[in-house]
BADREN-653966 format. One record per residue (C-alpha): residue number from 1; z, x, y. Coordinates in Angstrom, 1 decimal. Example, Ala and Ser with C-alpha at 12.3 -4.5 7.8 and 13.67 -1.06 7.14 Angstrom:
2
resi|up|east|north
1|7.8|12.3|-4.5
2|7.1|13.7|-1.1
END
This chain:
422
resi|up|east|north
1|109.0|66.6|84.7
2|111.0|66.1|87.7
3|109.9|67.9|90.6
4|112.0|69.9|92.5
5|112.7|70.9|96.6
6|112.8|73.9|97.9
7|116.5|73.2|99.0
8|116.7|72.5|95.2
9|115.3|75.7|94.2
10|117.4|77.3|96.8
11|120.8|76.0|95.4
12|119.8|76.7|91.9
13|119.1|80.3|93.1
14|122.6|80.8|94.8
15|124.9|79.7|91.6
16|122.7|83.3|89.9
17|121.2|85.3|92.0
18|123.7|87.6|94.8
19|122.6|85.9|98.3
20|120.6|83.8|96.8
21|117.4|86.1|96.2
22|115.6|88.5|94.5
23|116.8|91.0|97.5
24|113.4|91.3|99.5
25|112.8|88.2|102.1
26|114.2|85.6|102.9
27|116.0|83.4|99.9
28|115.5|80.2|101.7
29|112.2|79.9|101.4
30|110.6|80.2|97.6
31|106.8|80.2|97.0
32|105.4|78.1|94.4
33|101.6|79.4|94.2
34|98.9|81.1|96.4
35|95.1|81.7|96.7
36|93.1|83.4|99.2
37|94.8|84.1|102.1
38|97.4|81.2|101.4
39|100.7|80.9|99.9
40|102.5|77.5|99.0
41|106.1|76.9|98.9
42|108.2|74.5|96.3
43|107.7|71.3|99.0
44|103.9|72.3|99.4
45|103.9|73.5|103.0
46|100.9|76.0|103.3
47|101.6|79.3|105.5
48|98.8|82.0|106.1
49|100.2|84.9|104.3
50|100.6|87.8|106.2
51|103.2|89.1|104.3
52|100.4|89.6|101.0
53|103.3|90.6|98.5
54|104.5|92.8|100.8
55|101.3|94.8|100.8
56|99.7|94.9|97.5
57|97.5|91.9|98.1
58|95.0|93.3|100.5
59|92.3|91.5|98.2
60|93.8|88.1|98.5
61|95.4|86.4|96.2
62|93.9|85.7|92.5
63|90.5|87.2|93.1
64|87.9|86.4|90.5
65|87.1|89.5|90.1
66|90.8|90.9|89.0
67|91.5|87.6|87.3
68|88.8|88.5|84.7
69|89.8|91.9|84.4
70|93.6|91.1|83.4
71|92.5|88.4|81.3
72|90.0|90.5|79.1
73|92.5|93.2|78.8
74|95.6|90.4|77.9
75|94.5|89.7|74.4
76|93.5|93.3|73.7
77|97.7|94.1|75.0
78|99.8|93.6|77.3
79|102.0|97.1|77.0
80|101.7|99.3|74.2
81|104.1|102.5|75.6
82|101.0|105.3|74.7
83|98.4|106.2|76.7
84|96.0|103.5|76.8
85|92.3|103.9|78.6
86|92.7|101.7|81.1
87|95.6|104.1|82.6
88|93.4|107.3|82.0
89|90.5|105.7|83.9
90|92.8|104.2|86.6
91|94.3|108.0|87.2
92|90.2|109.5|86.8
93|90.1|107.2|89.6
94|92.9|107.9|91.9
95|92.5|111.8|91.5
96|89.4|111.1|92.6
97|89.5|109.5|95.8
98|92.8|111.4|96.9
99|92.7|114.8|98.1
100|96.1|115.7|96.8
101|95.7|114.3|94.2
102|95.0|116.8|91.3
103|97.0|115.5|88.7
104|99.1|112.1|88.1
105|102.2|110.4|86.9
106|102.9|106.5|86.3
107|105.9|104.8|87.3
108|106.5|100.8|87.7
109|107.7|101.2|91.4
110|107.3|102.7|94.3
111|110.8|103.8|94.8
112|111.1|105.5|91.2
113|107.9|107.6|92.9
114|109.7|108.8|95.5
115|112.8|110.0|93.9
116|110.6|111.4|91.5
117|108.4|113.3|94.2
118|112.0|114.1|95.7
119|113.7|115.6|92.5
120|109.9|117.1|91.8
121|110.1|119.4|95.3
122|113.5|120.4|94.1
123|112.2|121.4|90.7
124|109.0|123.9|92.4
125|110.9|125.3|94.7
126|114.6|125.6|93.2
127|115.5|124.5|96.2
128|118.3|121.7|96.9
129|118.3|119.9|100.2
130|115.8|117.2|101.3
131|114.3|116.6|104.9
132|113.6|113.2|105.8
133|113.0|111.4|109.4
134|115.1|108.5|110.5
135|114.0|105.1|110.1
136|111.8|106.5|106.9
137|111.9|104.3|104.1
138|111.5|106.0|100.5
139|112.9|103.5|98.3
140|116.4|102.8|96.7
141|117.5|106.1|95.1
142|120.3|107.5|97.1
143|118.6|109.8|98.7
144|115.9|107.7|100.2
145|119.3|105.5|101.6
146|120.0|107.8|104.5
147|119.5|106.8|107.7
148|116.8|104.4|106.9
149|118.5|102.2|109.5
150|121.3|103.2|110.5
151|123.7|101.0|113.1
152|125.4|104.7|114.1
153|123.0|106.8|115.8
154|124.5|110.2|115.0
155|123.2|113.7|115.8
156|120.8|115.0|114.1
157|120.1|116.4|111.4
158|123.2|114.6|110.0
159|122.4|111.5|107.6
160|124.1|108.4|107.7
161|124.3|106.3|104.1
162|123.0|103.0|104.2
163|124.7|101.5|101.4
164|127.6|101.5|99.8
165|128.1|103.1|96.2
166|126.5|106.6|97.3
167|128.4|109.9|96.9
168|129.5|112.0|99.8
169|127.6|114.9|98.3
170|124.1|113.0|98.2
171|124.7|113.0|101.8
172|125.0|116.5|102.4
173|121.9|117.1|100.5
174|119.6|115.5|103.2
175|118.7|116.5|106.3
176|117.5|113.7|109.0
177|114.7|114.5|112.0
178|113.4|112.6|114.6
179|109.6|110.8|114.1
180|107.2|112.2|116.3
181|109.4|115.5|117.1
182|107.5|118.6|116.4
183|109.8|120.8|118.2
184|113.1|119.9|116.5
185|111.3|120.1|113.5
186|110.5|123.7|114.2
187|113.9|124.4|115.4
188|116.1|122.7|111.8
189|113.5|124.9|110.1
190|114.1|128.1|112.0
191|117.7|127.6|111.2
192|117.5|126.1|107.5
193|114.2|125.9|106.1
194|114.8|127.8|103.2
195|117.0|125.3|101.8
196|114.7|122.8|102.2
197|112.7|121.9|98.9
198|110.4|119.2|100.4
199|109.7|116.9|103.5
200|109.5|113.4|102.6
201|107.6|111.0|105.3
202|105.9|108.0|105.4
203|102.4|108.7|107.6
204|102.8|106.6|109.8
205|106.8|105.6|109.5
206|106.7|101.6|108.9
207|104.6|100.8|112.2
208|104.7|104.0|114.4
209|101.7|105.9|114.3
210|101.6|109.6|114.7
211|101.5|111.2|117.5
212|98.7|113.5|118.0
213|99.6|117.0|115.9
214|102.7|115.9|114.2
215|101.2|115.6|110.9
216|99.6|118.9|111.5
217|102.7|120.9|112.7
218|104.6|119.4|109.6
219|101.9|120.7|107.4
220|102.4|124.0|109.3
221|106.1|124.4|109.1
222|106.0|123.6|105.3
223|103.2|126.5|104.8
224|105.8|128.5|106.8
225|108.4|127.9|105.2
226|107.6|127.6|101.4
227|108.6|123.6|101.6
228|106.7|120.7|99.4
229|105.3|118.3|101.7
230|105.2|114.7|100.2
231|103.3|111.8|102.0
232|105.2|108.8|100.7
233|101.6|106.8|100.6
234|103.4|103.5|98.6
235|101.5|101.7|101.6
236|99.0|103.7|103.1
237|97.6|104.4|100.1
238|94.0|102.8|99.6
239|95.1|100.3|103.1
240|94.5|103.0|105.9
241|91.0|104.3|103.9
242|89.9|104.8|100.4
243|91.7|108.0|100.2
244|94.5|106.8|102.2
245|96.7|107.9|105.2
246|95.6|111.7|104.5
247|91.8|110.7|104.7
248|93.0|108.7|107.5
249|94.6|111.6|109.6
250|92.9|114.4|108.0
251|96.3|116.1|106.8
252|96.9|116.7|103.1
253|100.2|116.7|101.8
254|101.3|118.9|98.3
255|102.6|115.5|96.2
256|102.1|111.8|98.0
257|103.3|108.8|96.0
258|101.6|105.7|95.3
259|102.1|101.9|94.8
260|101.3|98.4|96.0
261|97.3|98.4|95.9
262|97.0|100.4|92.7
263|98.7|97.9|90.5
264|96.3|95.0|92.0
265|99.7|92.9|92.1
266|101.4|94.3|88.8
267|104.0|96.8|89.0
268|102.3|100.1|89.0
269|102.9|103.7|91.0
270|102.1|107.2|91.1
271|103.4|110.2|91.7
272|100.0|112.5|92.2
273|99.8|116.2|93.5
274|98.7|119.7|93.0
275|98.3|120.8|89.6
276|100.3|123.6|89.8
277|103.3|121.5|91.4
278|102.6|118.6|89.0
279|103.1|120.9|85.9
280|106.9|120.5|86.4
281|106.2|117.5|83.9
282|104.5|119.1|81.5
283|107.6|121.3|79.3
284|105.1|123.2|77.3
285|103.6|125.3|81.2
286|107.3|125.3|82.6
287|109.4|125.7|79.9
288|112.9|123.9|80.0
289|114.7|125.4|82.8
290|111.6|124.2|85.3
291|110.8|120.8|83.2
292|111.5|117.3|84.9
293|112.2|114.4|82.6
294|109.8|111.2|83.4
295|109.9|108.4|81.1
296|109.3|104.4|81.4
297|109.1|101.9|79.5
298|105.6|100.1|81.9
299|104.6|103.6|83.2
300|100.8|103.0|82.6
301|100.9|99.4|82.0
302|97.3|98.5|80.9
303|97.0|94.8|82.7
304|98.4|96.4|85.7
305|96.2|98.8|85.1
306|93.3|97.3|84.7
307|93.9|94.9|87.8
308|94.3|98.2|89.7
309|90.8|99.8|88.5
310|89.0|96.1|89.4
311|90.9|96.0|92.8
312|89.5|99.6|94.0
313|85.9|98.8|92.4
314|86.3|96.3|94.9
315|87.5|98.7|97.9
316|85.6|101.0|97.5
317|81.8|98.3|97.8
318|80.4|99.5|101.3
319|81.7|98.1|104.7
320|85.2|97.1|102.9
321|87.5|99.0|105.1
322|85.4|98.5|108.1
323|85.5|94.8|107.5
324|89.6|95.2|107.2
325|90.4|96.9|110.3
326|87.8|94.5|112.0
327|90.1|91.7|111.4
328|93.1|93.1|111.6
329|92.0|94.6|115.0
330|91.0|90.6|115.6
331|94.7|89.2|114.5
332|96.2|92.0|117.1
333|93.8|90.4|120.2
334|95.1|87.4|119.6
335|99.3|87.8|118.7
336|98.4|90.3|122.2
337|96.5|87.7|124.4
338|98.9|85.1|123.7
339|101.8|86.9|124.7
340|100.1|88.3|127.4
341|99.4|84.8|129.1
342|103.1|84.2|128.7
343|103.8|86.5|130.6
344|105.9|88.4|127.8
345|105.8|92.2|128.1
346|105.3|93.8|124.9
347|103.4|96.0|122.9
348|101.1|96.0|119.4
349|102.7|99.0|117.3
350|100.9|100.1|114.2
351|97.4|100.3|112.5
352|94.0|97.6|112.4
353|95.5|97.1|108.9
354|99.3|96.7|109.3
355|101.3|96.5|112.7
356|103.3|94.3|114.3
357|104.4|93.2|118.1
358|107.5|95.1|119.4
359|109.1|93.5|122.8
360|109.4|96.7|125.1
361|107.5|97.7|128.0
362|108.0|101.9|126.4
363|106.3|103.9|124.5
364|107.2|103.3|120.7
365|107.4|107.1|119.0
366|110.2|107.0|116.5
367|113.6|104.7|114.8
368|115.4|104.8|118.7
369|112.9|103.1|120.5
370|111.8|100.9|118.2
371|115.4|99.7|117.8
372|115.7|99.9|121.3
373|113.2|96.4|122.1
374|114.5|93.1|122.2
375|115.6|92.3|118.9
376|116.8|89.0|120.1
377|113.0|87.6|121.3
378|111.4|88.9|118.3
379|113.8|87.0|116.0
380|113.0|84.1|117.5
381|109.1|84.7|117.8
382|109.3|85.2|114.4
383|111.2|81.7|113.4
384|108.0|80.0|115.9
385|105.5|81.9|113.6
386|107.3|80.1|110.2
387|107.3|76.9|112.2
388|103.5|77.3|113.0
389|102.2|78.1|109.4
390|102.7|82.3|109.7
391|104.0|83.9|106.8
392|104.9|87.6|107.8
393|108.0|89.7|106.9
394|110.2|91.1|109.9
395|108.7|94.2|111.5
396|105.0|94.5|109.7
397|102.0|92.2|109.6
398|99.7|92.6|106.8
399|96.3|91.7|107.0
400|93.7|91.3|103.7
401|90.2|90.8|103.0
402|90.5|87.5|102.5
403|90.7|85.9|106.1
404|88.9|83.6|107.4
405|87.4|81.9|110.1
406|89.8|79.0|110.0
407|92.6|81.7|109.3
408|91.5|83.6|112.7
409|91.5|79.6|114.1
410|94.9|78.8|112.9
411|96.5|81.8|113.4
412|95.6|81.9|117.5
413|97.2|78.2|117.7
414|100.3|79.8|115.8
415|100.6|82.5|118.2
416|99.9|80.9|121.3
417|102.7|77.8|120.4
418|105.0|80.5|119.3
419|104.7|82.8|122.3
420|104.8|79.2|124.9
421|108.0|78.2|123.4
422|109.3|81.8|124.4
END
């Protein structure tokens, strides 16, 4: 069989795939296997993979442990449509371990959660409008596509589409905030928070923390004013702690959504929330005029699944998530120390598990200033990493279990060429 080039691969993939890709990273470069902390591409250049599958990795890749658990369950079925055990155990599990969550619902991805949890705040409350910050990112529904990142930086709370194909009157349906503003909050709500069915926010929104008390005052305004609060958790959830970001910051939400980890690298989320909120999916306790529709073909999947229940069996083994933020906290040192001795002002913006370097000397609080940096120096940082062996997607770095001392090694001679040729 001949073997091909990535520039092969790459041509094949323009003459049937829009841009040349699947729509998620970069098209150019096409990954032919992984292990560990390693990916290989189609010309068999190894990179240290910080980008983990965009998150759900945090085991490594192909762990022993989950191998054997999709492999017994693949003869028994691959997708049967019912309820199967491993599902039922896998949501035991998760209601378990997340304070929210009371009750569940399967999806395939983590953007079908959100505009489920969205349309699910609307159906409690019988409310219409939707409050999200700027810079969030809840998926593709059109709802989630306001000012995810928006090029005009209008006034708030006014939402700006980011794509094309979305009706004017999705638009007027959602409300935009600043990150890290408790006192606008306050004041949008004073004026119109009893149109509001839910907030929708990610914890910490893609790399900026919290600041101290914003979690807590959006908690309080939502008591206030009868809103749903949903933590989109898709990937916080089971990365920041066992029980995610609200173990994490000690803030519960009403509803949070779920993804990445649970499906142990199979498409798998959750929607998971009170009982009484989560009953909107049962027809029988609401009766039709408060019943939401949820159907899917996967929802459930039993190999995803099962790769899910092995994956937090695994998380949840003592010193797991100390051992996580140990070397992510060890991968920031060193992206820090050698910009630092390159005399490159920056700053490390995020969480031991998943951060990144942002090229300002300000303080980093919300979408403005963290489009404000030097976009232009971070590109090019980021082309030296890919050069140097560093696999990472723009704006995050991922860290998993499975680095390693030669990882650590590697990855310091990566920065330290990337940040000299800056």
């Amino acid at each position: 069989m001949k073997i091909r080039t990535q520039d092969e691969w790459a041509a094949r993939a323009r003459e049937v795939l829009p841009a040349g890709g699947f729509g998620n990273f970069d098209p150019e470069i096409i990954i032919r296997d992984a292990s560990g902390s390693r990916v290989r591409d189609e010309d068999g250049r190894e990179y240290i993979d910080y980008l983990i599958g965009s998150g759900p990795m945090v085991l490594g890749h192909g762990h022993p442990a989950v191998l054997e658990a999709v492999y017994e369950q693949l003869p028994k079925g691959m997708t049967f449509f019912t309820n199967n055990s491993q599902g039922v155990a896998l949501a035991e599990e998760i209601c378990r371990a997340v304070a929210c969550a009371e009750q569940l619902r399967f999806v395939s991805t983590g953007g079908e959660a959100d505009m489920y949890a969205m349309r699910l705040a609307r159906a409690a409350t019988g409310r219409e409008r939707i409050l999200k910050f700027e810079g969030g990112y809840h998926g593709m529904s059109a709802e989630a596509q306001m000012s995810l990142a928006p090029t005009r930086l209008v006034n708030f709370p006014e939402a700006v589409a980011d794509s094309a194909g979305i009706p004017e009157a999705v638009r007027h349906g959602v409300l935009v905030a600043p990150f890290n503003d408790a006192e606008f909050l306050k004041s949008i709500l004073s004026e119109r928070g009893s149109e509001i069915a839910g907030i929708i926010l990610e914890p910490m929104q893609r790399i900026i923390p919290p600041e101290p008390g914003f979690l807590e005052a959006v908690r309080n305004e939502c008591d206030r004013h009868g809103i749903i609060l949903v933590f989109d958790e898709i990937v916080t959830g089971f990365r920041f702690a066992y029980g995610g970001a609200q173990e994490h910051y000690g803030v519960v939400p009403d509803v949070c959504t779920l993804g990445k980890i649970i499906g142990g690298g199979f498409p798998l989320a959750a929607i998971a929330g009170r009982r009484e909120i989560m009953a909107h999916f049962d027809r029988d306790r609401v009766g039709p005029d408060g019943f939401l529709m949820q159907t899917g073909t996967l929802s459930g999947n039993p190999v995803a699944a099962a790769a899910g229940l092995k994956t937090l069996e695994i998380l949840r083994q003592d010193g797991t998530y100390e051992s996580l933020r140990a070397k992510g906290r060890r991968v920031m040192d060193l992206v820090s120390d050698a910009l630092r001795q390159a005399g490159l002002p920056h700053r490390i913006v995020g969480d031991e598990t998943l951060f990144d370097v942002v090229f300002t000397e300000e303080r980093v609080r919300n979408y403005r200033e963290f489009v404000a940096a030097d976009s232009e120096i971070y590109g090019r940082f980021q082309a030296a990493l890919r050069s140097n062996g560093i696999l990472k997607p723009p704006g995050k770095t991922y860290v998993s279990l499975a680095l390693s001392e030669s990882d650590f090694d590697e990855t310091e001679a990566a920065f330290r060429s990337a940040a000299d040729g800056l």
